[in-house]
N, C-alpha and C positions, 0 to 999 in steps of 0.2 A: 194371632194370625187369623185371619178371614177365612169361611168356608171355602170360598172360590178360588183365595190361593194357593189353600192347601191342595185344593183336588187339581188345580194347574202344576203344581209340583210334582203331585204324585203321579199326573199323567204324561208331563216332562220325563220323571226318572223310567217311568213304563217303556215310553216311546227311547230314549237310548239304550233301555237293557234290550227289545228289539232289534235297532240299528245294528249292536253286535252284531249277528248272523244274517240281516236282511229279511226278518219276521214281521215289519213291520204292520202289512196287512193281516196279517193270522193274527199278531196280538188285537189289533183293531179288533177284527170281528168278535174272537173269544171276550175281549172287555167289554164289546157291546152287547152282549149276548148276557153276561152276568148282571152288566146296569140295567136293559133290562128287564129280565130275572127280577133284578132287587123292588126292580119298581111296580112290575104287573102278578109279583107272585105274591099275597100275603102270606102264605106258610114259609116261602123260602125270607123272607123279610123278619118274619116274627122269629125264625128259628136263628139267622144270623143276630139278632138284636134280643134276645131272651140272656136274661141274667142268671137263668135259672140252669142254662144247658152249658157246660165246662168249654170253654175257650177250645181244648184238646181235643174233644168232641166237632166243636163247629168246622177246624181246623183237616180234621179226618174224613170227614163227611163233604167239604171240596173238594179235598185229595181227592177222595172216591171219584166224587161225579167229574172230577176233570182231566181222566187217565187217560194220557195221551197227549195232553196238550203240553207242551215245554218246558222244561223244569223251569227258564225263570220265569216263565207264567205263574208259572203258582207258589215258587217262590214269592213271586210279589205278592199274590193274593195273601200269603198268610203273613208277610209284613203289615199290609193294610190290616187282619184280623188282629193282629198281634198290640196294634197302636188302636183299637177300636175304632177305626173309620169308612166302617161296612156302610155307614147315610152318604158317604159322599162317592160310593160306586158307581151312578150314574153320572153327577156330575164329572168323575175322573173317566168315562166315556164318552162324554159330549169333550171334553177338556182334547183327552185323545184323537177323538174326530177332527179336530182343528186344527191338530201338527198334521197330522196326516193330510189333510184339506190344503197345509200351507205347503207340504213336499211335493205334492203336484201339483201346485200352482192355481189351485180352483180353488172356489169360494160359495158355498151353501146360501141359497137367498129364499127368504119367505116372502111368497108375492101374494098380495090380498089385493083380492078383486071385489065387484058387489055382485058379479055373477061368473061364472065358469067359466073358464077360458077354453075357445076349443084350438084345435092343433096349431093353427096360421100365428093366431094372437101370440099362443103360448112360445113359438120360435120367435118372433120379433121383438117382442119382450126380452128373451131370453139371450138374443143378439144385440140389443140396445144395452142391456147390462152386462156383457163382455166387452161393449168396446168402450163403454164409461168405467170399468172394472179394471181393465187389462186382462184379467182370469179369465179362466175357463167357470162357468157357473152351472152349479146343479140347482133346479129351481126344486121347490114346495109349493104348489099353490094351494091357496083357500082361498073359503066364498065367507063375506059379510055383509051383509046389505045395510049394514050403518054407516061405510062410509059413502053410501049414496052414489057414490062416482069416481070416477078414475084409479088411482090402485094406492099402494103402501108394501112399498119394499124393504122388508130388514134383511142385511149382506153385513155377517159377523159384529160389528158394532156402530155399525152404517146402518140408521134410518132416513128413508128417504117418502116424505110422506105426501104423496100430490093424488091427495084425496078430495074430493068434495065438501066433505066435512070439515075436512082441516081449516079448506079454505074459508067456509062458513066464520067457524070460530076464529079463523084469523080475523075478520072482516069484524066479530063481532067486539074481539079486543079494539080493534082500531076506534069503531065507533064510542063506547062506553069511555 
């Protein structure tokens, strides 16, 4: 099985041990918080992924830092330590953010521009990809000045790229 489907599964079974009591944003956050942890912390990285520190130990040492958070919070944490798939804690974050993104009906979109969009742009953009979307859309923007011109939207598995550049390279396929 794929990394990606593993960590969509795991963040599947996350998001219905959730649904039970209606946690589903408190797990959100606490998983987002650990992915990442896993990812900007190299000490807390090294120590969940050391072969040298007892499984019992790694296991105790969550517990600790995450007292208070829901037992099957951290029940699950320590199923993921227990099956060693502490590499795929961000991506079962990002995985998570998705369900959660699809129960309210919006959709995460990276917008690249080649310069900063100020407030006007940034709402009729953001309105032009609602009513092409259906969702409600939370943007990302960023600045690239490679694509010369006009923008490049990615919305979950949706690219949509009406770049400058693109268009270049389309034009230079056609010609050749």
């Amino acid at each position: 099985m794929s990394a990606s489907a593993v960590s969509r599964n795991y963040a599947g079974t996350l998001f219905e041990l959730a649904a039970r009591d209606g946690s589903e944003s408190r797990f959100g956050d606490l998983i987002a918080e650990i992915g990442d942890l896993y990812e900007s912390d190299p000490v807390f990285n090294r120590f969940l992924n050391a072969p040298s520190v007892a499984l019992a130990d790694k296991k105790e040492a969550v517990r600790a830092a995450l007292a208070g958070a829901p037992d099957l919070f951290v029940r699950f944490l320590m199923v993921v330590l227990d099956r060693r798939r502490q590499p795929a804690l961000p991506a079962i974050a990002e995985g998570y953010r998705g369900l959660l993104d699809g129960q309210a009906e919006q959709i995460r979109a990276t917008v690249t521009l080649p310069y900063e969009a100020d407030a006007e742009l940034a709402a009729v953009i953001v309105d032009t990809l609602e009513a092409q979307l259906g969702q409600k859309v939370i943007p990302e923007f960023q600045t690239d000045d490679r694509i010369l011109g006009g923008m490049v939207v990615r919305a979950g598995d949706m690219l949509m790229d009406a770049s400058v550049r693109h268009q270049i390279e389309d034009l230079r396929r056609e010609l050749s």
